[in-house]
Backbone as CSV, one residue per row, in Angstrom:
resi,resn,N_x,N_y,N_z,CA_x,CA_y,CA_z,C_x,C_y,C_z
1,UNK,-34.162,97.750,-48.254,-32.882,97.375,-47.692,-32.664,95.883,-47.945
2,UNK,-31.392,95.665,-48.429,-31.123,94.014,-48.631,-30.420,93.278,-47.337
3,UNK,-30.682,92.125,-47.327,-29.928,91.530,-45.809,-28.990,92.120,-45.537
4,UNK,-27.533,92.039,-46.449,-26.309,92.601,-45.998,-25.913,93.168,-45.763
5,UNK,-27.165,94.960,-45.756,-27.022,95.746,-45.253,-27.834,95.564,-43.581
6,UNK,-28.339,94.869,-43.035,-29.017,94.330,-41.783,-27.617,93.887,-41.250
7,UNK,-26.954,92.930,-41.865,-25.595,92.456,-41.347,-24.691,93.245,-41.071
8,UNK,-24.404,94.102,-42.143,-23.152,95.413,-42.000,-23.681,96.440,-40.863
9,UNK,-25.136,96.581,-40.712,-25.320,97.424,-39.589,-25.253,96.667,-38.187
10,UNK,-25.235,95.284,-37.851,-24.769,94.611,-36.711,-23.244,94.672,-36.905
11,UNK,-23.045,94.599,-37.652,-21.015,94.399,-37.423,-20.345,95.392,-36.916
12,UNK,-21.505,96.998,-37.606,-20.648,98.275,-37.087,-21.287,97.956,-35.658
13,UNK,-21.990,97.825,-35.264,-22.516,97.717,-34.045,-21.692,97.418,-33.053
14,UNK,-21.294,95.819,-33.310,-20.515,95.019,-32.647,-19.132,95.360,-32.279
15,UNK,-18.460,96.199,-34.012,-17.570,96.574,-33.800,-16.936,97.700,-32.677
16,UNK,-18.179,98.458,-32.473,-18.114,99.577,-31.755,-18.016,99.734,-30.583
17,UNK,-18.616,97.849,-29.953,-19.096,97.568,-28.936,-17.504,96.598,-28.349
18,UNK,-16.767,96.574,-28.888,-15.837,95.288,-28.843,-14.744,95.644,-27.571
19,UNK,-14.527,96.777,-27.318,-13.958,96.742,-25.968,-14.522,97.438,-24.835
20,UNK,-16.101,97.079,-24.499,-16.695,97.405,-23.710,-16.461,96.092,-22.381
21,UNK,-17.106,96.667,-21.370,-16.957,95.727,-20.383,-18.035,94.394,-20.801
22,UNK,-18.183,93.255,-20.461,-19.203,92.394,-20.831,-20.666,92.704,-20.251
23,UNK,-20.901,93.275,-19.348,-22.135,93.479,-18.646,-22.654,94.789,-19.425
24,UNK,-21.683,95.607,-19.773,-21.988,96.834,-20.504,-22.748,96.812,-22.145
25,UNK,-21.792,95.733,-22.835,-21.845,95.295,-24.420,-22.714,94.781,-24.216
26,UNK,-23.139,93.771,-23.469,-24.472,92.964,-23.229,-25.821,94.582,-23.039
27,UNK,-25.214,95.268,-22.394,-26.951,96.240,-22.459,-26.748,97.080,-23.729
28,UNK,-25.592,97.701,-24.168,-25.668,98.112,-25.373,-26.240,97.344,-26.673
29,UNK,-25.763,95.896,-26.589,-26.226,94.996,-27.542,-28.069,95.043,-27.552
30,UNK,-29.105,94.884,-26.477,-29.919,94.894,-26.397,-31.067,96.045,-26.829
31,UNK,-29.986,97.231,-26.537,-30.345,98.595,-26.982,-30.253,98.975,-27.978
32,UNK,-28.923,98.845,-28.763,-28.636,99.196,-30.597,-29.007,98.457,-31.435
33,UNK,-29.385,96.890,-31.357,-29.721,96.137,-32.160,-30.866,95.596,-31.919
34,UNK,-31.937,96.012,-31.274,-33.007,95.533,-31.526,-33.561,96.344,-32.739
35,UNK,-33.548,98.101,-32.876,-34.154,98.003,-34.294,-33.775,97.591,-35.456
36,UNK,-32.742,96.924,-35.398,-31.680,96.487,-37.100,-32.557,95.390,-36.700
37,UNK,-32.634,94.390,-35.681,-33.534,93.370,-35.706,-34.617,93.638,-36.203
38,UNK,-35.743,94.190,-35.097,-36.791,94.120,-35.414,-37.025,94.551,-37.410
39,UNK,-36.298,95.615,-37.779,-36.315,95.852,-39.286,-35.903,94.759,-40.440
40,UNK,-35.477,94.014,-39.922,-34.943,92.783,-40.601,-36.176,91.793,-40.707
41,UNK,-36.520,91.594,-39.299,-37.999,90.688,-39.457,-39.030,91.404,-40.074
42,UNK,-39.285,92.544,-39.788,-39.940,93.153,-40.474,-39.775,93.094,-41.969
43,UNK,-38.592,93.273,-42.605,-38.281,93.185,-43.943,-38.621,91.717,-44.640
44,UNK,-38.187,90.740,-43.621,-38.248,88.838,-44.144,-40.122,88.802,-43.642
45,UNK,-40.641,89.553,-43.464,-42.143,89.231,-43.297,-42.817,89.636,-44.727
46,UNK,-42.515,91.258,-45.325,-42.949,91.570,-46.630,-42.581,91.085,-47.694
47,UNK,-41.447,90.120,-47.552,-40.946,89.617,-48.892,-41.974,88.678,-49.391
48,UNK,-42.214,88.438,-50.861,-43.276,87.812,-51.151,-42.549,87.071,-52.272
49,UNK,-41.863,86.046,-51.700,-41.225,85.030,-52.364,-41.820,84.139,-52.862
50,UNK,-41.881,83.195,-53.925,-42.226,81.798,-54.674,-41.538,80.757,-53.969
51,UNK,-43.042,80.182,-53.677,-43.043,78.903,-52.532,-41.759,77.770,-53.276
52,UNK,-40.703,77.691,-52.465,-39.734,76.479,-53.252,-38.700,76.770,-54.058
53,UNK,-38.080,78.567,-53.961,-37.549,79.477,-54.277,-36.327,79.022,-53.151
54,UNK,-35.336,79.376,-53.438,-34.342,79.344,-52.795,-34.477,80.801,-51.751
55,UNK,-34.772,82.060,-52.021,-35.000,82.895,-51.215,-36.167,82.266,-50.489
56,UNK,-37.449,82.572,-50.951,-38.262,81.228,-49.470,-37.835,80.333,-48.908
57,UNK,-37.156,79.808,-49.405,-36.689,78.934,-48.318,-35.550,80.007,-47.304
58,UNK,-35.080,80.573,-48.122,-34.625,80.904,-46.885,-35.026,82.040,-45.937
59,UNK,-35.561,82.571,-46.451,-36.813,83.615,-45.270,-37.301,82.611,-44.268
60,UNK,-37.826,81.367,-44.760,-38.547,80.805,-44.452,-37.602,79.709,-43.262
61,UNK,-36.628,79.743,-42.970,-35.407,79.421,-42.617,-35.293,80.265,-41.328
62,UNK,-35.104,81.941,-41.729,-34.811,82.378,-40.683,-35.557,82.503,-39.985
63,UNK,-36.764,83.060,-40.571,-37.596,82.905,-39.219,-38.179,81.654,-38.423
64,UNK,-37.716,80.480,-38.925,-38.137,79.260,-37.933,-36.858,79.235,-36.801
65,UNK,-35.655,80.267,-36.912,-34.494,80.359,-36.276,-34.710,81.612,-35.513
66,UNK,-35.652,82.202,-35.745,-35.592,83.570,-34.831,-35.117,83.514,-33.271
67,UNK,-35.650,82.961,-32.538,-35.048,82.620,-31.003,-33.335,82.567,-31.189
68,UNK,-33.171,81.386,-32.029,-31.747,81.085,-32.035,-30.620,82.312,-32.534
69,UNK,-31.230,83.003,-33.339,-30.615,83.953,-34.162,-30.239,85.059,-33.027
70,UNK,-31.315,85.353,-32.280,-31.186,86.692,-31.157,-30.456,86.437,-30.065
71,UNK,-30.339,85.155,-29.656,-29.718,84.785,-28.679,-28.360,85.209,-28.293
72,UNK,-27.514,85.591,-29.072,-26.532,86.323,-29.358,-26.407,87.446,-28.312
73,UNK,-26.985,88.135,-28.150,-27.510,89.538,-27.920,-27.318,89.385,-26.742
74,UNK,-27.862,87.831,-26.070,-28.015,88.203,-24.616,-26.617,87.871,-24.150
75,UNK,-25.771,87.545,-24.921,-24.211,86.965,-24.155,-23.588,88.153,-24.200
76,UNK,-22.332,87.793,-23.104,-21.812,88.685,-22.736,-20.792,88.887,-23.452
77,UNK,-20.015,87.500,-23.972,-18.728,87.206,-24.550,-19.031,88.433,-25.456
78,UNK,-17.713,88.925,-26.057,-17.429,89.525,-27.852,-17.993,88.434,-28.602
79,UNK,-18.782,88.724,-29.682,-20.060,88.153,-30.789,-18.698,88.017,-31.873
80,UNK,-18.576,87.197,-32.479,-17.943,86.908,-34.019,-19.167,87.287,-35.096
81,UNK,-18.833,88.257,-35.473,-19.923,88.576,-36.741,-19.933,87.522,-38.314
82,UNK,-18.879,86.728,-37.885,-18.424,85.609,-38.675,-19.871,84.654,-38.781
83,UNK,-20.167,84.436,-37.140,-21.163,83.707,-36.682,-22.294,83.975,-37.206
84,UNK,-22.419,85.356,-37.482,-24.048,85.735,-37.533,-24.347,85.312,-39.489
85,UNK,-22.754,85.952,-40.459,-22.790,85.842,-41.142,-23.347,84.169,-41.819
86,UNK,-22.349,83.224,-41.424,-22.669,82.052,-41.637,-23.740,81.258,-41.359
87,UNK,-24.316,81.706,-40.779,-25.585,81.302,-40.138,-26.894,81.369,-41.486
88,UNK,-26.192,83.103,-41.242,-27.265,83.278,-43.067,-27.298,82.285,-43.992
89,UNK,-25.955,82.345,-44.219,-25.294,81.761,-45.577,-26.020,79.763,-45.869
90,UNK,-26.543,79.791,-45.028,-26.551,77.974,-44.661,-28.058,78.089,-45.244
């Protein structure tokens, strides 16, 4: 699986989730997207990138962001998948 399919499966997520109550989207969020998470880290752990590679670096990127990245999850607000996208992209 390539990232953007990790991304497209949070967006349907989100999308699905977008006129839930906030206390509600917040436990759904915790529930549907931890395995697209956890499979994602899982996926940026087997990659066996060349040290100084633009992909190492950026594996190497996200996971020094992992906390920051999930944090998402625990808010209540509607998530901009804009957010999650760009985040990558950097």
């Amino acid at each position: 699986m390539r990232l953007h399919s990790y991304c497209n499966q949070l967006f349907q997520i989100e999308k699905e989730l977008k006129d839930l109550e906030p206390e509600e989207r917040q436990k759904k969020r915790l529930e549907l997207e931890r395995p697209v998470l956890d499979a994602f880290w899982k996926w940026t752990n087997g990659i066996n990138a060349l040290g100084g590679s633009k992909l190492a670096k950026a594996i190497n990127y996200a996971q020094n962001q992992r906390s920051y990245m999930e944090n998402y999850r625990k808010c209540f607000k509607r998530w901009r998948p804009i957010q999650f996208t760009l985040f990558m992209l950097n």
